[in-house]
N, C-alpha and C positions, 0 to 999 in steps of 0.2 A: 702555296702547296709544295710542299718535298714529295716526291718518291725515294722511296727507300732503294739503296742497294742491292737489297738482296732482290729484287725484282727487275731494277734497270739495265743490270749486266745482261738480261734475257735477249734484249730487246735488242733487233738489228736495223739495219737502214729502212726496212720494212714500213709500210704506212697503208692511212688504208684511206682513199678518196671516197668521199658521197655526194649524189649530186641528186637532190629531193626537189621534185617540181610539185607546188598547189597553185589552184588557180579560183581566185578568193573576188568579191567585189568589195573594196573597202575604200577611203577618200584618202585624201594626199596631203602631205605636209607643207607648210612654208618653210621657208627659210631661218636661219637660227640667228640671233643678235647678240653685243655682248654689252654691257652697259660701259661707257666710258667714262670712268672716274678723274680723269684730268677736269671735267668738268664738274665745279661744286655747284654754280648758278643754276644750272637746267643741264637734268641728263639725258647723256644723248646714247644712240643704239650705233656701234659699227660693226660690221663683220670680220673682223679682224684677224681672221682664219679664213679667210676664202680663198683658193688659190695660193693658196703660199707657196706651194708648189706645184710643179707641172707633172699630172702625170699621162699627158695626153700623145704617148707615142706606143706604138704596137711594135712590138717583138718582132726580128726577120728569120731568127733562128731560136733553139732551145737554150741557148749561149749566152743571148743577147744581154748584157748588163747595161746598156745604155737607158734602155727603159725606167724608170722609176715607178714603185710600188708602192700604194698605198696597203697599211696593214693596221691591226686592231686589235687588241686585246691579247696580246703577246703572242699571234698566230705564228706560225711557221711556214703561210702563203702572202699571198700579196696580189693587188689587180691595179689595173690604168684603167684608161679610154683609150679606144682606139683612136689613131688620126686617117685610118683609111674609112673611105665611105662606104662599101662593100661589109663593115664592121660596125659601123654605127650603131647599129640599135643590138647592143652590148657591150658588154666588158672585155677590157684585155687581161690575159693569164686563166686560170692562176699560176704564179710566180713560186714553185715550192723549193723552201729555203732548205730542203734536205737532200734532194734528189741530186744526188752530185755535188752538193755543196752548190746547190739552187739551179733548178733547170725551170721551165715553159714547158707546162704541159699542151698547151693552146695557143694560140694566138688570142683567139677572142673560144672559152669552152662553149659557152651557152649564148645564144645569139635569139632575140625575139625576130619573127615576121611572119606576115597575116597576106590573107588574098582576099578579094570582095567575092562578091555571087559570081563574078561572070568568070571567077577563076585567076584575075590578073593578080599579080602582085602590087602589095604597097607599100609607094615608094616616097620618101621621106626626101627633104631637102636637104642636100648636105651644108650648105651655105647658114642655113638654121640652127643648125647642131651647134648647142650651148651647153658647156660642158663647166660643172665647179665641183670642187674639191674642199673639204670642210675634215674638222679634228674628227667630227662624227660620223660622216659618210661619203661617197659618192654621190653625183647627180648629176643627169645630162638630160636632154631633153631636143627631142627633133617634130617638125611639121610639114606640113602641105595644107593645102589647102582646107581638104575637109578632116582632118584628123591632127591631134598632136599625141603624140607617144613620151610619157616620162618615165625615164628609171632613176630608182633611187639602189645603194650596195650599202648595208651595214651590216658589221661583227656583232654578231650573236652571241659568239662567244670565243672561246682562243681555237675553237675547230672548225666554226662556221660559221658562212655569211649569207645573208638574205637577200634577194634581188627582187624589188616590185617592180613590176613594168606596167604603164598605167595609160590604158587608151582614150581618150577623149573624143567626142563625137562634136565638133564646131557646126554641123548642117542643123538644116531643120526638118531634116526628114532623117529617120534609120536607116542603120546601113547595117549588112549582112558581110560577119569578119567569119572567114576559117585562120585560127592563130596556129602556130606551130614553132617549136624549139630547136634548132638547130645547132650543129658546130662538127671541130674539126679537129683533129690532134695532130700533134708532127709525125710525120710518117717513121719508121724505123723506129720509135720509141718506147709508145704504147699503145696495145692495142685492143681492140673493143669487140667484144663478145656480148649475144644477148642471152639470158638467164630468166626465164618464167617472161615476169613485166618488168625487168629489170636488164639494163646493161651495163656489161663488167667492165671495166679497165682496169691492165694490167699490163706493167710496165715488160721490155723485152729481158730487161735480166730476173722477171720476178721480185723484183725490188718495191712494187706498187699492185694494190689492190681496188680499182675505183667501182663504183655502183651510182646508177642514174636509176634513179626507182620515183614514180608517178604515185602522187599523195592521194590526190583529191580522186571524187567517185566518179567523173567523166571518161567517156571509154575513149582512148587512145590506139594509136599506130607505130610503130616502133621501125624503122628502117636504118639498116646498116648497111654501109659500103665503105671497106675496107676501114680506113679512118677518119671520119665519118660518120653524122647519123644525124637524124630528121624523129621526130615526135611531133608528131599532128596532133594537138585538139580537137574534139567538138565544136562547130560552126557556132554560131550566136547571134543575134539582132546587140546591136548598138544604139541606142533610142537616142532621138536628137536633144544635141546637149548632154548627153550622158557621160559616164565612163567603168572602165572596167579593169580590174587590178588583177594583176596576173604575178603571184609568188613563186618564185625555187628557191633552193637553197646549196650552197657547195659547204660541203663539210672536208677538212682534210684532218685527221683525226691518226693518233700512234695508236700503238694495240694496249699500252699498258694504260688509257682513256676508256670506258664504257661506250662504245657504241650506242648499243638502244638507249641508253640514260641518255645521247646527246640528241637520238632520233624524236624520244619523248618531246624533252625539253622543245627542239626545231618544233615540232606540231602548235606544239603549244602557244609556242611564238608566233607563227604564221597563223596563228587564230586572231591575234590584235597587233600587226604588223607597226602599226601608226604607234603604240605605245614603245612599240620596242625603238623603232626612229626617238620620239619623244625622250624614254629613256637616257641615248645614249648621248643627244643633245644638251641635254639636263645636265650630263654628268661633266663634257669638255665645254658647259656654259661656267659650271660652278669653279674648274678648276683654271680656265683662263681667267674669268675675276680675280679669286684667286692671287693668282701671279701678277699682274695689272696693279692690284692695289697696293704689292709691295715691292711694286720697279722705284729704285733709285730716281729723286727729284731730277736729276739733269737730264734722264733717256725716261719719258711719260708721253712724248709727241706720240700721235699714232703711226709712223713709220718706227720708230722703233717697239710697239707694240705688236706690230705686223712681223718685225721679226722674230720676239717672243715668242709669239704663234708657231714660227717656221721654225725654233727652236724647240720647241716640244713636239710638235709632227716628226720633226726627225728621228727624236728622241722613240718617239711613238712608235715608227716604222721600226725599229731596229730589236722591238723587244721580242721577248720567245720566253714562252713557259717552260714548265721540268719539261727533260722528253731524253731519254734515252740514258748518257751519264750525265746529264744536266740534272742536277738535283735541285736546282729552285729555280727562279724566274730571273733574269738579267736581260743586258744588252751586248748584244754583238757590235763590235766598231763600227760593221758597213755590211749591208746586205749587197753594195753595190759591187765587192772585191770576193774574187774567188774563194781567198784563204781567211777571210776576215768572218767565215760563219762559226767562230768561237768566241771564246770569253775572257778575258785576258785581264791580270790582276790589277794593274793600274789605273788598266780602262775604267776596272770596275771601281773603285774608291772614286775616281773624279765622274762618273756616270750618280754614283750612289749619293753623291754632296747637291748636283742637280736635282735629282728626282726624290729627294730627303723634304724640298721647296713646296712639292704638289703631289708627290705618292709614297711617303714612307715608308709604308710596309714593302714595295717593289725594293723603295732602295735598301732596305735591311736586306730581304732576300739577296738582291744582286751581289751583297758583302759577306753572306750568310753562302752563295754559292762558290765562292773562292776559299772562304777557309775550309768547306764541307772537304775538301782535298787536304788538307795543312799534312805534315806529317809530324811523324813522334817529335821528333829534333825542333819542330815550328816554323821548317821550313813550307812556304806557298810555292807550287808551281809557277811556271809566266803564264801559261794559257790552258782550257780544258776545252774540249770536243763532245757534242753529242754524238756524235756516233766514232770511235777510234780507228774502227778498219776504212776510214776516210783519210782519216789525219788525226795523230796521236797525239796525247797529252808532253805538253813538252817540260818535263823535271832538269830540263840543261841548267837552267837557270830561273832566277825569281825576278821580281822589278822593286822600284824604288817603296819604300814604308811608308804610304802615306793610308794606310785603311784606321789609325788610330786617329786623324784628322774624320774620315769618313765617318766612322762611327759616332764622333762627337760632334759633328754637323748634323748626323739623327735625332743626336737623342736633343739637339735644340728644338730640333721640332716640335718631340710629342715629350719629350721627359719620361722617358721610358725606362726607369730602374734595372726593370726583366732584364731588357737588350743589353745594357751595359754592363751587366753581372753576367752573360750569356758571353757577350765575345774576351772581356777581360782578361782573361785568364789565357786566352788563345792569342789576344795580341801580346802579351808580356812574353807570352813562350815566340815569340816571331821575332820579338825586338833580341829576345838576347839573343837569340839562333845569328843574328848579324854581331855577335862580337865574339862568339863562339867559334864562326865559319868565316867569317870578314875582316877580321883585326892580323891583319900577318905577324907585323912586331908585336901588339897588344901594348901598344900605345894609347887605346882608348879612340884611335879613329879609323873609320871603315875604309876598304875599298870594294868595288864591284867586282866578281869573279864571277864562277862557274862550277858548276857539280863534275861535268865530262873534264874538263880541264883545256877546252879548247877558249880560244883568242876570241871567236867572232861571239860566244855565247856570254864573255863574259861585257862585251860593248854592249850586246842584248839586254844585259841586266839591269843598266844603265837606262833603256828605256830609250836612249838616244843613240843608235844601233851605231853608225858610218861615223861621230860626231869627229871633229879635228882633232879634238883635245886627246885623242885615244889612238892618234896616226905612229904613235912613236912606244905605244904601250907594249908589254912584254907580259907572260902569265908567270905565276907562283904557284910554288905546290906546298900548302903547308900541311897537309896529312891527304890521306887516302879519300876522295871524294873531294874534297877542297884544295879550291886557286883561289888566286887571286891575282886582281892588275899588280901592276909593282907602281901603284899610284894609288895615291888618297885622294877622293873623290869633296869636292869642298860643297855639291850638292846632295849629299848621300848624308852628311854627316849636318846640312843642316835640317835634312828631314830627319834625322833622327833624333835633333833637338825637340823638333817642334812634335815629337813622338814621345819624347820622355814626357813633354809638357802636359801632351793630354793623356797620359795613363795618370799624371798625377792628379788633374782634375777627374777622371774617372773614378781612380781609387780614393777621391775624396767623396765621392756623391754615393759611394758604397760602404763608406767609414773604415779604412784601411787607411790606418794612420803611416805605420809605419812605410808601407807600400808609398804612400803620398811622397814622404819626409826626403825616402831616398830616391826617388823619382828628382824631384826637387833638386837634393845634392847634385845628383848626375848631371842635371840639364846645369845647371849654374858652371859645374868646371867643366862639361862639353864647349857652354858658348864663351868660356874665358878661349879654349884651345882654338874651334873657329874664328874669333876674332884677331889673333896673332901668330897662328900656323898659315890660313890660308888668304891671307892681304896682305897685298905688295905696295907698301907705304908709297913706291915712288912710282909705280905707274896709277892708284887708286882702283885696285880692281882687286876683285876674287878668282883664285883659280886653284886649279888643281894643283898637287904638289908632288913629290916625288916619295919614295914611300918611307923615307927617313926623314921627310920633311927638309930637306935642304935646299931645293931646289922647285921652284915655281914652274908650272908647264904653263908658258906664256902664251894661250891661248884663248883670248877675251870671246867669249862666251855667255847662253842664256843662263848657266850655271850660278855666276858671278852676282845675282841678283836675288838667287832663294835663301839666302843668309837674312834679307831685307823680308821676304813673304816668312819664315820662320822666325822674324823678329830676334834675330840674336847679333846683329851686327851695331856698333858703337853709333850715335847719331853722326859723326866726324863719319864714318867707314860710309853710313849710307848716303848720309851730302857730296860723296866724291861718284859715287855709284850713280846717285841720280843724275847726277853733270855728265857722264859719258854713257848713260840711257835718255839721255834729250839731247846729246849733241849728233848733230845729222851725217855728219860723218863716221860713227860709232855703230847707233841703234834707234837713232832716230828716222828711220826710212820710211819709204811713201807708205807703204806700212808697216808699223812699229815694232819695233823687238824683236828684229829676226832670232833666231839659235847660233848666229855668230855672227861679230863684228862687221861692218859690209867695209872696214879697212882693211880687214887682212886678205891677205895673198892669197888665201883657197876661199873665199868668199864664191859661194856657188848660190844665187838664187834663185835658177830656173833648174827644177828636178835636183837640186843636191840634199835632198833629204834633210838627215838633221846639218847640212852644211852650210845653212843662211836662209832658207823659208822660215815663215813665221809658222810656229803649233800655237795655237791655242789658247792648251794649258800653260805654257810657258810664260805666254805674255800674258793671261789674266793673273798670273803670278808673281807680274814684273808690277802691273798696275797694283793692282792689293800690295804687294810690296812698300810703293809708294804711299799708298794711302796709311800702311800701320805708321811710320813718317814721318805723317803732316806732310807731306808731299800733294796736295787735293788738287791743284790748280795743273801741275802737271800731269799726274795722273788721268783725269779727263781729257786733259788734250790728246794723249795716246788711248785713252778710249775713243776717243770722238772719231780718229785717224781709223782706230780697229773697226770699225762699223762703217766707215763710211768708203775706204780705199780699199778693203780688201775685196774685189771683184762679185758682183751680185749677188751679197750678204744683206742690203737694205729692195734688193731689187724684187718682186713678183716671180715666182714661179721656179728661181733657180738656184738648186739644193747649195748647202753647208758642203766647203771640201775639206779635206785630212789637213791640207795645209796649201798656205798663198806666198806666191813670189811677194818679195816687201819691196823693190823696185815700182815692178809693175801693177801689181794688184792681182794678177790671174792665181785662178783658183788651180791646184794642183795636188794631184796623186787622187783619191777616192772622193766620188760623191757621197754624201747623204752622211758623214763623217761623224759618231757618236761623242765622242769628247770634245770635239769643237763646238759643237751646239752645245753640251753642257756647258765649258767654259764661255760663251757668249750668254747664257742664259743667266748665268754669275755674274757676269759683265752690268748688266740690264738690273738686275737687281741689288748692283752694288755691291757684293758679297766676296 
C-alpha cells in the first residue's frame, strides 16, 4: 500500500487507540508444527518457532526499552507477557512505536479477572504461568485447581490485535464467574475519560485519541479512577468441564486508515476467532517451510533452523506500514533504540535481499520506500521519518549503492519484468549522481562525502560512521552542495562495480542493448582500476588510497574484502586476502571478521563501533566473498564461528544485537538489530 503525498503531509504524530471488548463462547486452538524436511525417511513435526525469543518482562516505566515486543503484520504497537504475578492474566503494552519515538502506554492495558458467587477473587498459580511465543501469536496459560484460564494475542491486522481469554471449568459441578476487564495507564501520560458506553484516552499533549468501547449485547459497568478503570461483565454459570471464550480487541490505528472499515472488519473477525488464529498460523507455517527447504546443506540441523525462526521474528517485529511520510512498508533497524524508528537506505537494500527469500512484495516496497524520496540529481537521502517534527529527514548525506544488488535479488525471486522497468531508470539516475557529485579528480573512482560539507556526514556516508580508515580524512569542496573525503574509498568503488554489473543484467532482461554493452565497458575498466589502484602488492591487502592515488591509507580493514564479494579482485589478489581473513591474528577472531584488524593499534572490540566489533553485513560479505573464490572450506569455518561464538545467537529466547565483541562473543549496541538477522538469514541459506 502507498499513501500518497498529497495526503500524508496532513498527517501529525496524532493516532487514534481502540480498545473493543466481545465476549463470545468459542473452542481453542493447538499448538502450531512445522514439518521438518532434514528428514527424507519419516517426517517429523517441530516447533521451531516457539520462543525464540523472550518476551516475558513488563515495563517499569513508559521509557522502558529493555522489554521486548512481539508485533505483526507491520503494526506500529507491540506486547510481552508480564513477568509480575499481580499481571498474569494479561498482556504487557501496548508498546507504541510513534509516541515519542515509542512509549508504554500500560504496563499490562487490558487484564482478565473473575470473582465466584461468594464474591472472592480468582486466583491463579503463578508457579503455573506457561508462557510461549510463536511467528503467529501469543500464548500463556495459568491454573488452580478448579479453573484454568488461556489467552491467546493475534494481529488482525497492521491496526489490530485480538485477545481470547478462555476459561475452563476442571470440577464437576458448575461454578458461578462474575468476569471483569481491568487496567492501568502511566499516570502523567494519558488520560481516561468516559463518553456514552465508551472510554476515551487521550494522551497529555493531545498527541493520542484512545476508545475502549463494549461489542457484544451484555450489559456492563464502567468505572474510572483517575488512571484506571474496571468493566464488569454479566455473571455466568460455568458448566463442569466446560469453558468460555472471552474476545477484545486493541486497535492502534493513524487517521489517514478508516476506522469503521477496521471496526467492521474486527466484528467480523471476533465472529470466528479460531479461523483468524488458524489463519495466521497457516500463513508463518507456509513461509517457515518455505525458508527450511532452502537452508544451505551445512546449517539444516534444527538449532540452526531455530535460529532461522529467530531471524525472521526479528525481522517481523521491526516492520511498519505507510503512516504518516512513510510512503510504503519497510523495516526500522531496531524498535529497541530511541533514534532507530526510521528507515534508512542501506538498511533497506540488505533488509530487502532478506525478505525478497519469503515476502517480495514487502521487500520491493521496502526499496520502493527509499527511492519514493530520490531527488532530481538521483540523489537518495541516508534516512526518512514518519513523522519529521520528531526527527527530520536527513539529506547530509546518502549511504553505500547497493539497492542495484537489492533489486536483482528480487526480481530472482518472482521475475518480475514491471519491477525492473519500474526502478531502472531510477537506479541509473543514482549510480551516475556518484560520479557526478563523488569523483573529485574524475578519475573515474568515488569517494564518500557530503551535501552540508561537514567531516562527520561524510564518514556517515560510508555507512561506517567512527571507522579508522577515516581518522586522518580531511573534506573537499568541489562545487556548491558537494565535498568530498580527500580519499578514494576501495569499498565504495567495488560496490559500484558490482552496480554497473547488475544494471547490465537489468538492461539486459529489458532489451537495452546499448545500456547493457556500456554498463559492461564501465565495469571491465572500473575492475582493471580496482585491482591495481587500491592493492598493496607487498602487504596483500585492499585499502583506501589517497585521492591522487599515490598513497595507501594503511589501514587493514572489513573494507579490504568487498573487492572479493563484488567479484572484481584477481584470483592471486583474493588468495592473499583469504590468508589474512583466516589468519587469527588478523580476522580471524573468536568471532570472525571484525571491521578492523585485531593487530592494529586502535583495535577497539568492546563498544568501538565500526573500530573492531563484528556487523553482520560485513562479515556475510566476507563469507560470500570467499565462496564467489572457491574458497568453501573456509568460508564455513567462519560461518560456523559466526553462529556459534557470537553470544546467544543459536541460544533460546535472546534477541539478534547491531553488533558482537569478536574477542568475546558479547552481543553489543541494540537488541532486536534488523540487518543482522537479515545477514544471518543469508548465512543459513547460503546466499
Amino acid at each position: 500500500m502507498k499513501i500518497s503525498k498529497s495526503t500524508h503531509h496532513f498527517f501529525t504524530l496524532s493516532y487514534l487507540v481502540v480498545l473493543s471488548i466481545s465476549l463470545l463462547t468459542q473452542g481453542c486452538s493447538g499448538s502450531e508444527e512445522y514439518t521438518n524436511s532434514n528428514d527424507e525417511e519419516e517426517k517429523t513435526t517441530i516447533s521451531i518457532d516457539e520462543n525464540v525469543l523472550d518476551y516475558s518482562r513488563t515495563p517499569t516505566n513508559p521509557y522502558d526499552r529493555n522489554p521486548l515486543v512481539f508485533s505483526d503484520q507491520g503494526a506500529w504497537m507491540g506486547f510481552g507477557f508480564s513477568d509480575q504475578d499481580s499481571l498474569a492474566a494479561g498482556f504487557s503494552g501496548p508498546f507504541l512505536m510513534t509516541q515519542e519515538n515509542g512509549r508504554w502506554i500500560s504496563p499490562s492495558l487490558i487484564q482478565f479477572s473473575a470473582k465466584d458467587e461468594s464474591g472472592k477473587s480468582i486466583q491463579f498459580n503463578s508457579s503455573d504461568n506457561r508462557q510461549k511465543s510463536y511467528l503467529s501469536h501469543l500464548e500463556q496459560s495459568s491454573k488452580n485447581d478448579d479453573l484454568e484460564l488461556k489467552q491467546q494475542l493475534v494481529f488482525s491486522s497492521p491496526h489490530s490485535v485480538i485477545i481470547s481469554s478462555t476459561l475452563s471449568n476442571n470440577k464437576n459441578e458448575a461454578i458461578t464467574l462474575s468476569p471483569s476487564f481491568h487496567g492501568t495507564i502511566w499516570p502523567n501520560s494519558f488520560q481516561l475519560t468516559q463518553f456514552q458506553n465508551q472510554i476515551r484516552i487521550e494522551s497529555d499533549q493531545s498527541k493520542a485519541i484512545g476508545i475502549l468501547s463494549l461489542l457484544s449485547e451484555e450489559s456492563s459497568e464502567i468505572n474510572i479512577n483517575d488512571s484506571s478503570y474496571t468493566f464488569s461483565a454479566n455473571s455466568f454459570i460455568l458448566q463442569p468441564q466446560g469453558e468460555k471464550e472471552f474476545l477484545f480487541a486493541c486497535t492502534f490505528i493513524f487517521p489517514e486508515y478508516d476506522l469503521n472499515e477496521e471496526l467492521n472488519l474486527l466484528e467480523h473477525r471476533a465472529n470466528d476467532f479460531q479461523a483468524l488464529l488458524g489463519d495466521r498460523k497457516a500463513e508463518k507455517s507456509q513461509l517457515l517451510n518455505g525458508l527450511v527447504s532452502n537452508m544451505d546443506s551445512s546449517w539444516t540441523d534444527t538449532i540452526y533452523q531455530k535460529l532461522l525462526a529467530k531471524t525472521v521474528q526479528t525481522l517481523q517485529n521491526n516492520w511498519r506500514v505507510p503512516a504518516g511520510e512513510v510512503t510504503y512498508a519497510g523495516l526500522f533497524p531496531s524498535y529497541n533504540y530511541i533514534w532507530f524508528n526510521g528507515f534508512w537506505a542501506w538498511d533497506s537494500w540488505k533488509h530487502a535481499v532478506a525478505l525478497s527469500h519469503y515476502n517480495v512484495e514487502l521487500a520491493k516496497d521496502q526499496i520502493r520506500l527509499m527511492y519514493d524520496y530520490q531527488t532530481e540529481n538521483g540523489f537518495i537521502p541516508d534516512c526518512i521519518y514518519r513523522d519529521t517534527s520528531i526527527e527530520k529527514h536527513n539529506y547530509r548525506n546518502t549511504k553505500p549503492p547497493l539497492s542495484a544488488w537489492a533489486v536483482w535479488e528480487v526480481y530472482l525471486r518472482d521475475h518480475d519484468l514491471d519491477f525492473i522497468e519500474e526502478m531502472y531508470q531510477k537506479i541509473k539516475l543514482q549510480h551516475k549522481w556518484w560520479y557526478v557529485n563523488r569523483d573529485y579528480d574524475k578519475d573515474g573512482l568515488c569517494e564518500y562525502g557530503s551535501e552540508d560539507g561537514t567531516l562527520v556526514a561524510a564518514k556517515w556516508e560510508s555507512g561506517m560512521d567512527n571507522a579508522v580508515r577515516f581518522d586522518e580524512s580531511s573534506i573537499l569542496k568541489s562545487a556548491e552542495g558537494v565535498y568530498s573525503l580527500d580519499q578514494e574509498s576501495v569499498d565504495l568503488n567495488a560496490y559500484l562495480y558490482a552496480e554497473k554489473v547488475y544494471l547490465k543484467k537489468m538492461a539486459e532482461v529489458i532489451e537495452l542493448e546499448d545500456d547493457a554493452q556500456q554498463f559492461s565497458n564501465e565495469a571491465e575498466t572500473l575492475k582493471d582500476q580496482i585491482q591495481s589502484t587500491f592493492f598493496n602488492e607487498k602487504t596483500g591487502w585492499f585499502y583506501d588510497v589517497s585521492i591522487d592515488g599515490k598513497e595507501f591509507v594503511m589501514v587493514e580493514g572489513c573494507e579490504g574484502w568487498i573487492p572479493l564479494w563484488a567479484n572484481c579482485a584477481t584470483p592471486e589478489q583474493a588468495e592473499s586476502i583469504k590468508d589474512k581473513m583466516m589468519a587469527e591474528d588478523h580476522f580471524n577472531t573468536h568471532v570472525p571478521l571484525p571491521t578492523l584488524s585485531a593487530n592494529h593499534e586502535k583495535f577497539k572490540p568492546d563498544g568501538g563501533y565500526w573500530r573492531g566489533p563484528n556487523w553482520l553485513d560485513q562479515c556475510h560479505f566476507g563469507v560470500k566473498g570467499l565462496h564467489q573464490y572457491g574458497f568453501h572450506e573456509e568460508a564455513n569455518e567462519l560461518a560456523y564461528k559466526l553462529f556459534h561464538n557470537a553470544a546467544g545467537i543459536l541460544k533460546q529466547g535472546i534477541p539478534i544485537r547491531e553488533n558482537y565483541n569478536p574477542m568475546t562473543g558479547a552481543g553489543l549496541e541494540s537488541k532486536n538489530f534488523s540487518w543482522s538477522a537479515a545477514h544471518y538469514l543469508l548465512l543459513l541459506l547460503g546466499e
